[in-house]
N, C-alpha and C positions, 0 to 999 in steps of 0.2 A: 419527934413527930407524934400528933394525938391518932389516939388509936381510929378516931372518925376522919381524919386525914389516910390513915395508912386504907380504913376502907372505901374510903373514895379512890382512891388510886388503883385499889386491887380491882373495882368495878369497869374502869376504864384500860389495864395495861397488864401485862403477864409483865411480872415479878419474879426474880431468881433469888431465893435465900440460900446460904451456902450455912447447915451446922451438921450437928454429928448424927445426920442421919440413924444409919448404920446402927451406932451406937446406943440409941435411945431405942430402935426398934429390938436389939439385941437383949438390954435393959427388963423392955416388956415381953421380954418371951416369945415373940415374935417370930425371930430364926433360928433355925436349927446352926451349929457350931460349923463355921466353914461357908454356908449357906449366901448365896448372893443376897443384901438387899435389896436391889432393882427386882428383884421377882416378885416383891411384894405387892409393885404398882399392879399385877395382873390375878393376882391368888390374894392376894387380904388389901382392898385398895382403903380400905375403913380403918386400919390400921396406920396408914401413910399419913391419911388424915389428920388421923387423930394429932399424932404430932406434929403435924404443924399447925393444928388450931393449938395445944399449947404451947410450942413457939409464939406465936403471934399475943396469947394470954399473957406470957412474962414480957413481951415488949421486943423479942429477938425478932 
């Protein structure tokens, strides 16, 4: 899919991408050891973001 397809689609439809969350926010420093990731969507939502706008930048 071209990346102007995938943002056509994101304009019109919620979208589920499944990766390693967690992982990548852990990565960036993000969570403390143990630490839910889901808390992030309400205490650092700029961070959640962020990676999935680089998800979306390599094509995942």
């Amino acid at each position: 899919m071209k990346r102007s397809e995938l943002l056509n689609v994101l304009d019109r439809r919620i979208l589920v991408f499944d990766g390693a969350m967690g992982t990548m926010l852990q990565a960036k420093g993000c969570l403390a050891p143990g630490e839910l990731p889901e808390l992030l969507n309400l205490r650092d939502p700029a961070a959640v973001s962020e990676v999935h706008r680089e998800y979306l930048e390599v094509g995942c």
